[in-house]
C-alpha atoms as one frame of an Amber mdcrd trajectory, in Angstrom:
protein
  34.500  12.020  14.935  31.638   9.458  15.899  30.926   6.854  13.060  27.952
   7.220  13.752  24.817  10.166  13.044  22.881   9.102  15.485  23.289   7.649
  19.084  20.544   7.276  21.396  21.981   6.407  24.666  20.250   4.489  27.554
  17.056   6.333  26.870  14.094   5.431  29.416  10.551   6.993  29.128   7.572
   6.064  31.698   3.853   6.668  31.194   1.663   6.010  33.889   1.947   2.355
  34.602   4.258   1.388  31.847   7.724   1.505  30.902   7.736   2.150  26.902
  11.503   2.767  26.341  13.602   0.477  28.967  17.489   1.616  29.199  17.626
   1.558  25.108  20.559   2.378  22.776  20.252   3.014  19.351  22.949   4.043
  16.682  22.684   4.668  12.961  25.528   5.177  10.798  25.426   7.905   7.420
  23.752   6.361   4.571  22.315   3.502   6.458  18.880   2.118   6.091  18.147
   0.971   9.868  14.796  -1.158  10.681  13.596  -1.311  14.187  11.290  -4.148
  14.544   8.878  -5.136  17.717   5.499  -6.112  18.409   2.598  -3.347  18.966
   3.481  -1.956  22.100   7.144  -2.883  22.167   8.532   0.604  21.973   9.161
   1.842  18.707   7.160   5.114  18.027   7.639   6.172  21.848  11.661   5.758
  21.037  10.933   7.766  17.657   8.791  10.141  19.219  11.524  10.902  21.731
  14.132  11.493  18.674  11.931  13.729  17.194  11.257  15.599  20.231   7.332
  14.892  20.780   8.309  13.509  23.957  11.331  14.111  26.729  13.186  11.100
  27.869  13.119  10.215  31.975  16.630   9.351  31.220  19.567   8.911  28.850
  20.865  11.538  25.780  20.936  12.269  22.054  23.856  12.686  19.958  23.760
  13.646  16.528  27.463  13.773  14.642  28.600  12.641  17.406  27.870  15.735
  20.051  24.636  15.643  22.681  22.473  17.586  21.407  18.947  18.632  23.707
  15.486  17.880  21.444  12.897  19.639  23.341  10.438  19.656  20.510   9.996
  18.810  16.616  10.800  22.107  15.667  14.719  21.259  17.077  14.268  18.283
  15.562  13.894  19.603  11.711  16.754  22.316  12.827  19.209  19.061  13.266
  17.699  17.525   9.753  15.361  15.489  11.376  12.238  14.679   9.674   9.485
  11.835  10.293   6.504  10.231   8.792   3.962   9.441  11.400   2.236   6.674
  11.586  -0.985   8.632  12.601  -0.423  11.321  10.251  -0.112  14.919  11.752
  -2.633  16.888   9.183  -4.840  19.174   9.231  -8.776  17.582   8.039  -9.687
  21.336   6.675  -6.313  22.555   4.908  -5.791  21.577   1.393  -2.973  18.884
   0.367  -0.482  21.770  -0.219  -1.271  23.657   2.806  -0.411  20.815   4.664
   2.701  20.640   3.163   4.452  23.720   3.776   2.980  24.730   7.354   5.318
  26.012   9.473   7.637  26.260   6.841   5.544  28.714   4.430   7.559  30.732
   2.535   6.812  34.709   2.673   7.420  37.821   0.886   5.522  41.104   1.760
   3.556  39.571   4.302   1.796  36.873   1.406   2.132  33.551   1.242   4.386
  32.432  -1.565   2.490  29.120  -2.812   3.850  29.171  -6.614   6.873  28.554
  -5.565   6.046  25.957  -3.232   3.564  24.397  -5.832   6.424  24.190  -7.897
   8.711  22.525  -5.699   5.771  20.174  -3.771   5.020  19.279  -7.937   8.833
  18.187  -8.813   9.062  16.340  -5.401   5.856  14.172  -6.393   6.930  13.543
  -9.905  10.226  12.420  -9.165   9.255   9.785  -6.346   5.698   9.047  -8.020
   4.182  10.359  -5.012   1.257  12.378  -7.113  -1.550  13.682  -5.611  -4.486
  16.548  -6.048  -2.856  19.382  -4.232  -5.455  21.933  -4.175  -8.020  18.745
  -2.387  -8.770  19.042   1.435  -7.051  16.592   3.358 -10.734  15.492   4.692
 -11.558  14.845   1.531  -8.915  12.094   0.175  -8.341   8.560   1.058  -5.743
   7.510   3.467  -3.358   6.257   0.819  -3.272   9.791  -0.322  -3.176  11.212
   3.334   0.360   8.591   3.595   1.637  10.608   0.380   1.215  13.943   1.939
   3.300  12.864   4.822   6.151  11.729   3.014   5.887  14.589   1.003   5.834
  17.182   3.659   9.185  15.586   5.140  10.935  15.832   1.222   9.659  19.089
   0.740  11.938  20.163   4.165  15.428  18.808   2.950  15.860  16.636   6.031
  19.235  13.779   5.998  17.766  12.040   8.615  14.750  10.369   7.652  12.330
   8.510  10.325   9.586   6.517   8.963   7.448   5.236  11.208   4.686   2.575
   9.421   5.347   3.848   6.152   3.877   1.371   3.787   0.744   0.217   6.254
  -1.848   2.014   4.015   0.436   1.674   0.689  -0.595  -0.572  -2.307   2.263
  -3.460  -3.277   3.176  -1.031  -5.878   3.600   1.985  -3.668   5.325  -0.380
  -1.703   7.753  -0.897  -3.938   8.394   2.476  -5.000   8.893   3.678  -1.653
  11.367   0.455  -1.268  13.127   2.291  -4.493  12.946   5.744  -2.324  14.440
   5.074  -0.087  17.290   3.105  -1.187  17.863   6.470  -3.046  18.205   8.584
  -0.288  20.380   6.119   0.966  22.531   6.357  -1.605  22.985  10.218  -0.863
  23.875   9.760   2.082  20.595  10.214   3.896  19.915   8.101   7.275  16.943
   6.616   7.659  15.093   4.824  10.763  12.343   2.368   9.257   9.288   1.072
  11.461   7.638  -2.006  10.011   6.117  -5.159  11.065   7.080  -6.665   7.944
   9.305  -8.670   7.792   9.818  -8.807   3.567  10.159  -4.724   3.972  13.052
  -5.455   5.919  15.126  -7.760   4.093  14.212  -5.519   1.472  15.939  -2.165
   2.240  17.517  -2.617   5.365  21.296  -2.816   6.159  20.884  -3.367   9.687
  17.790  -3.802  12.570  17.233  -3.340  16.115  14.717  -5.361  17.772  12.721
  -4.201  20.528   9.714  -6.454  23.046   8.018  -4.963  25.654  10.457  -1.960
  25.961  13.709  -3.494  26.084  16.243  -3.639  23.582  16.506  -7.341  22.436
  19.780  -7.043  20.373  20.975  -5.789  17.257  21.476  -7.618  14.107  22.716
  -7.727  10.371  19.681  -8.086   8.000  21.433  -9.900   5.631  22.783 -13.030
   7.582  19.307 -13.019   9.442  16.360 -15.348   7.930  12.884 -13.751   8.805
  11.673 -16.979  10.723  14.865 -15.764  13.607  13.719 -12.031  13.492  10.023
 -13.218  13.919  11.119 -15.149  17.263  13.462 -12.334  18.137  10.620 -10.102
  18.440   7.785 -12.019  19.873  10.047 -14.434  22.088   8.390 -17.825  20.281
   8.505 -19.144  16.720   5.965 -18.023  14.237   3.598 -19.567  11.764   3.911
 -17.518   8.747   1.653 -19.712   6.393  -2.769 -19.377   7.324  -4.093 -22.724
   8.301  -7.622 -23.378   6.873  -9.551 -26.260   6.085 -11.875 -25.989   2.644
 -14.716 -23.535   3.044 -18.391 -25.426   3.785 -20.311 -22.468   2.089 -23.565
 -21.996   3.323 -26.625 -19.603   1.937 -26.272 -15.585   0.950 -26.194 -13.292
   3.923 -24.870 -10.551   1.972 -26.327  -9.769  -1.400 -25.034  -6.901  -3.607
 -27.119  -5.788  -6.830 -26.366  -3.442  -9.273 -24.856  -1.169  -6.780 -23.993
   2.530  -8.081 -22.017   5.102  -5.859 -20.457   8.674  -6.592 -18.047  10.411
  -5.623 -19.278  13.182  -2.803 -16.818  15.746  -4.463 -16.457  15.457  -7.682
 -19.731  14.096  -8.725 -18.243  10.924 -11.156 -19.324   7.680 -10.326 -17.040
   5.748  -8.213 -18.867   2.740  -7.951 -20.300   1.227 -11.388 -23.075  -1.316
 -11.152 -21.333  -3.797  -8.787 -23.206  -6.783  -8.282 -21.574  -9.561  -5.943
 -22.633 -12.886  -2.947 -20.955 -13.451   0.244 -22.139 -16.842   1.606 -22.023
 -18.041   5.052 -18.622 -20.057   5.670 -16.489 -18.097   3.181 -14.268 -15.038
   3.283 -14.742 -13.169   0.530 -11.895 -10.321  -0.386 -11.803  -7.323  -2.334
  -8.596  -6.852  -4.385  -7.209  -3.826  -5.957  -5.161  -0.645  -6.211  -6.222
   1.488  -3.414  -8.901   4.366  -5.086 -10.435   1.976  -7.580 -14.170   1.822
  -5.802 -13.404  -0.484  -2.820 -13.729   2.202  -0.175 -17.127   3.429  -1.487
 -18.844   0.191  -2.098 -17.795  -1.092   1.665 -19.357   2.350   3.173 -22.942
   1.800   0.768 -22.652  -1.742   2.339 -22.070  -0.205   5.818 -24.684   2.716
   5.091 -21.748   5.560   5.463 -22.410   6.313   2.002 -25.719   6.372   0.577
 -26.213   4.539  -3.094 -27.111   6.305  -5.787 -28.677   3.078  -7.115 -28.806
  -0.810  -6.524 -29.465  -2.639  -3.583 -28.037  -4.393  -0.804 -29.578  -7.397
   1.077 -28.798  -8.699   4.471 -30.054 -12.320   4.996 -32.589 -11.351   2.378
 -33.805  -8.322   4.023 -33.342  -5.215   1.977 -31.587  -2.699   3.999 -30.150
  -0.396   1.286 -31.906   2.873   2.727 -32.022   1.835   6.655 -29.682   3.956
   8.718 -26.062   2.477  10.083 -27.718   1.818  13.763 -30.440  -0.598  12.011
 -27.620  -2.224  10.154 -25.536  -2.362  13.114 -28.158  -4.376  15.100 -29.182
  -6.639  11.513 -25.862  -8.316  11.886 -22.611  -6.230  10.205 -19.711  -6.231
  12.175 -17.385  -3.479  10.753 -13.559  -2.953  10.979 -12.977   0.203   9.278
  -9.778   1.429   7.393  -9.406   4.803   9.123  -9.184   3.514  13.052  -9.495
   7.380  14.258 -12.210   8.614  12.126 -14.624   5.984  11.803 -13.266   3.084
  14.811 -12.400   4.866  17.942 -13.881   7.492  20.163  -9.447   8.377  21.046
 -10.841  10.478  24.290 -12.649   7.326  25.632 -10.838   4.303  27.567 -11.315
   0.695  26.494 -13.887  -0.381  28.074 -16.004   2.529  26.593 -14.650   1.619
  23.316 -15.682  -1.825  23.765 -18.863  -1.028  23.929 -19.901   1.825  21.487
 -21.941  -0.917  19.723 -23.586  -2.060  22.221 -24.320   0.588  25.480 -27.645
   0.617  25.268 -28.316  -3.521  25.102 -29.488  -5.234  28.170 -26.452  -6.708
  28.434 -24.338  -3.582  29.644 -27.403  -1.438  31.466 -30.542  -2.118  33.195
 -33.294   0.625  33.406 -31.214   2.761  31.985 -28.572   2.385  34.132 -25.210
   1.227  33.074 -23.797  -2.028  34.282 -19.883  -0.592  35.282 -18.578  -3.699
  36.552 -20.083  -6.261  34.260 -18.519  -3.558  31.564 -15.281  -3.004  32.733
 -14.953  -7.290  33.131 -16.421  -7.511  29.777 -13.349  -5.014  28.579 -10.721
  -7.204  30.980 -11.622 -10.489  29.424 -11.334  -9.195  25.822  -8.119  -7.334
  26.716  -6.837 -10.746  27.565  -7.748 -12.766  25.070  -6.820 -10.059  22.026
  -3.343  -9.234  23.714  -4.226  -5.430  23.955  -0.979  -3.887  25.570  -2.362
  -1.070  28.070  -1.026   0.649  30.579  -4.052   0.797  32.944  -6.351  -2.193
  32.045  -9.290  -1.050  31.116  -9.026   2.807  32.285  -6.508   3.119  29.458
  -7.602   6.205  27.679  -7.768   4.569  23.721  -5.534   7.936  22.678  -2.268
   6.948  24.049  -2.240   3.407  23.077  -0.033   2.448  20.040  -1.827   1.961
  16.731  -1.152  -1.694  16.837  -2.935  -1.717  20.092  -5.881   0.368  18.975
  -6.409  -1.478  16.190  -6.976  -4.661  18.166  -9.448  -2.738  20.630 -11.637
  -2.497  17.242 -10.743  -6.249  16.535 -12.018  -7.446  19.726 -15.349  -5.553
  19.478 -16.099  -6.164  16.045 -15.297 -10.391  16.317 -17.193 -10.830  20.163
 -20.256  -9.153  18.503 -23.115 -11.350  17.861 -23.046 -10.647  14.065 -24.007
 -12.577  10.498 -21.367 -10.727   8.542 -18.164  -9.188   9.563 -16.487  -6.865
   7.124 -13.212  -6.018   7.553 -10.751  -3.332   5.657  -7.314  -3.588   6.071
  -7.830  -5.510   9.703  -4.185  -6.064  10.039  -2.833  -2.750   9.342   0.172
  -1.439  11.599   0.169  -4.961  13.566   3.244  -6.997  14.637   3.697 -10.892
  12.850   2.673 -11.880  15.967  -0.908 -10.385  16.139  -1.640 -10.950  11.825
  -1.662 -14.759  12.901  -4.082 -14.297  15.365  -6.186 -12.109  13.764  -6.071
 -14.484  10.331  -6.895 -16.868  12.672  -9.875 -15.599  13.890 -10.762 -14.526
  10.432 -10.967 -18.318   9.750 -12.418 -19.204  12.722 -15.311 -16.896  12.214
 -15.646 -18.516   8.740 -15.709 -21.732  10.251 -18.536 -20.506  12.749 -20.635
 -19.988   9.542 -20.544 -16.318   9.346 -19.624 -14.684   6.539 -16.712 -12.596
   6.128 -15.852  -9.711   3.644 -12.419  -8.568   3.557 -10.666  -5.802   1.681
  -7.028  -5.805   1.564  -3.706  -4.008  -0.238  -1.654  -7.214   0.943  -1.443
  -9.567  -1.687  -0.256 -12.523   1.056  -3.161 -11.877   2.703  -5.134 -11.750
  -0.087  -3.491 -14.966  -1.282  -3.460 -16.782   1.578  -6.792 -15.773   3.690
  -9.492 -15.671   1.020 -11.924 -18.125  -0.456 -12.868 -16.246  -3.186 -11.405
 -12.655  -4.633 -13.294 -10.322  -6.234 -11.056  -7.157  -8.285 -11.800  -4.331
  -8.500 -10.689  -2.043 -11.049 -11.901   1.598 -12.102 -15.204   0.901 -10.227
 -15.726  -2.331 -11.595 -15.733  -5.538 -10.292 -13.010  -7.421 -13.256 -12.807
 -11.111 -12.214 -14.088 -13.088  -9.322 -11.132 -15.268  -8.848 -10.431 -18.782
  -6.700  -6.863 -18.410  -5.209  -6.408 -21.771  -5.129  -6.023 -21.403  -9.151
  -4.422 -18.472  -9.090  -1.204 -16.545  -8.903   0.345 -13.266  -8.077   0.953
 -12.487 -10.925  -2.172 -12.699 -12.739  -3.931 -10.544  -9.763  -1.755  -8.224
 -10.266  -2.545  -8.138 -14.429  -6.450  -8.000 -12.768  -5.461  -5.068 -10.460
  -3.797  -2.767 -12.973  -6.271  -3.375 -15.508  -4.150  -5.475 -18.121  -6.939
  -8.438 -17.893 -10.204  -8.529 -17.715 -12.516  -7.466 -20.429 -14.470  -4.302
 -20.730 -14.934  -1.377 -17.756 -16.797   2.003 -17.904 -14.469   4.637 -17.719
């Protein structure tokens, strides 16, 4: 009998004008916890993807328990034990939390539905691993911390032993994080298998026993995680050595360009304020980061700022001007660059290619049409250039449709618009979400650099090394209050984290 559950042998798949899996072998013994590590683009969801039978490989085979088995779709896939957590989660916007959950694996007596018993089971599952969350909410209607929960959820609730989690902890707070760190040691332990996608290099050394590393489609080797330091996997994986530390100089801070007052938002479902009179600056030459457990106001107050959400009191000013009740187009052209959270929903347009992408923004500016006619080849140059510069992997330049691109990838096609816009303040939530080591130091780099241009820069962020490292100033957020406005030059971890869960920092409305 094979030592091994699974073996993925030579496997090659092709997409028009890129090879994303190059002649790669993976194996993953019982009970293991087994990274695979690459840059955005390298290969790792398409490999995945092809386990889990979303796509067929060009060439190679499968073995699970040591016999070739033939995956032609994710329904095979759970029938071998297989289970996965997407990285762009596979639910359904208008079915509640628990619908989601059992579909396609409903339980049925009489021709009904059986959801008590499934309630039941869904509501042990979440108490056990901490993984709580409203199940009778529509999926539209919850954050996309919540939306990760309902993934992992739907792959417990099936009973799978071999577990593939693809970006797990990318929308996670560092106390999710560690949880799920605690999870899935667990399932380890009973003798579950589990295939682990991260960037991160801390994750790894973590949890994992062993890790493959993949860049640009090949297999690069295969190493022990515990006689590797990060700084080796870092070069492994991006072929140079890393700088894992930001390099800033002290902030000049200029005059307000963003001015918050007294802001007041509620919740669009359940009525209860979710924002509670926020008042806050964001000068020119500073980066200014919100801080906090994910649900605790930050994703409201950015989308009043952005004009997604409409205040129910307070104002916002934009180099002075008052813009609290102008629509997003007005704001857009005022000056706010925005990198949302949720890439799909509120960054891309997935059916368009880059270079339509690039310019969502900006279509209608003289500089991409004239008399109302667009300018193709000054757009599709435009889209060339900034593909360059911001590393996008693609398969066709600029015709890439944005939908098949990997999420790293997608992620930096918002990047490059939002930064190359002629803007006065550039807010960005979770910018470096699902991206390789490689592509965080650029984008904290340009984060800086922007800074150093005199903009002004509002970030939100779960990370607490980014929050650390890139900020200025950091401004918590707790229960829809703004608890400390802290320098992180005379702070620690440790006392954000007392900030963050509420422990310190004086009186809030509940």
């Amino acid at each position: 009998m094979s030592d091994y559950v699974i073996e993925m042998l030579n496997i090659t798949k092709e997409f028009p004008g890129i090879i994303a899996n190059d002649d790669i072998t993976l194996k993953v013994r019982k009970g293991e916890i087994h990274a695979l590590l690459g840059e955005n683009g390298a290969g790792k969801s398409t490999l995945m993807s092809v386990l889990f039978g979303m796509y067929k490989p060009d060439k190679g085979s499968i073995r699970i328990m040591g016999k070739e088995v033939n995956i032609q779709s994710p329904n095979d896939a759970n029938r071998y034990g297989i289970g996965m957590v997407h990285q762009h989660f596979k639910l359904v916007g208008n079915f509640t939390v628990l619908e989601n959950i059992v579909l396609g694996v409903e339980s049925v007596r009489y021709g009904f539905l059986r959801f008590n018993e499934a309630r039941r089971k869904v509501t042990e599952l979440s108490e056990k691993y901490g993984l709580q969350v409203d199940l009778d909410r529509l999926v539209d209607d919850i954050a996309v911390g919540m939306q990760q929960r309902v993934e992992i959820l739907k792959m417990l609730y099936r009973d799978n032993d071999i577990l593939i989690f693809d970006e797990p902890t990318a929308v996670l707070t560092p106390q999710e994080i560690e949880e799920l760190m605690k999870i899935m040691k667990g399932f380890a332990a009973e003798g579950k298998s589990i295939l682990f996608i991260t960037h991160k290099l801390d994750e790894i050394k973590a949890v994992a026993d062993r890790c493959t590393v993949l860049r640009k489609g090949k297999c690069v080797g295969c190493i022990d995680v515990a006689t590797t330091t990060k700084e080796e996997m870092s070069e492994m994986m991006v072929g140079r050595k890393v700088d894992l530390v930001v390099q800033k100089k002290p902030a000049n801070v200029g005059k307000p360009v963003l001015e918050v007052k007294n802001l007041y938002v509620k919740d669009s479902i359940s009525g209860q304020d979710k924002v509670k009179d926020v008042s806050f600056t964001v000068n020119e030459g500073e980066i200014v980061c919100i801080a906090g457990v994910d649900g605790n106001g930050q994703a409201e107050t950015i989308e009043a700022i952005t004009g997604l959400m409409r205040a129910q009191s307070g104002s916002v000013f934009l180099d002075g001007e008052d813009i609290t009740n102008r629509n997003i187009q007005y704001r857009n052209t005022r000056g706010i660059s925005y990198i949302p959270e949720d890439r799909h929903k509120f960054g891309l347009v997935l059916d368009y290619n880059i270079a339509e992408n690039m310019i969502l923004k900006e279509y209608n500016t003289e500089q991409f049409q004239k008399k109302k006619f667009m300018l193709f080849n000054h757009i599709y140059k435009y889209a060339d250039d900034l593909i360059e510069k911001y590393d996008i992997r693609s398969g066709q330049g600029s015709n890439t449709i944005t939908r098949s691109m990997s999420g790293g990838n997608q992620q930096k096609v918002i990047l490059a618009r939002e930064i190359e816009r002629d803007h006065k303040l550039l807010i960005a939530v979770q910018p470096v979400r699902g991206l390789d080591i490689g592509a965080i130091e650029q984008i904290h780099r340009q984060l800086v650099e922007q800074r150093d241009r005199g903009k002004a820069v509002l970030l939100v962020s779960y990370d607490l090394d980014e929050v650390m490292n890139v900020s200025d100033r950091i401004l918590v957020m707790f229960k829809g209050n703004i608890v400390a406005d802290l320098d992180p030059a005379k702070t620690t971890v440790q006392e954000l984290g007392l900030y963050m869960a509420g422990a310190k920092g004086g009186n809030h409305n509940e």
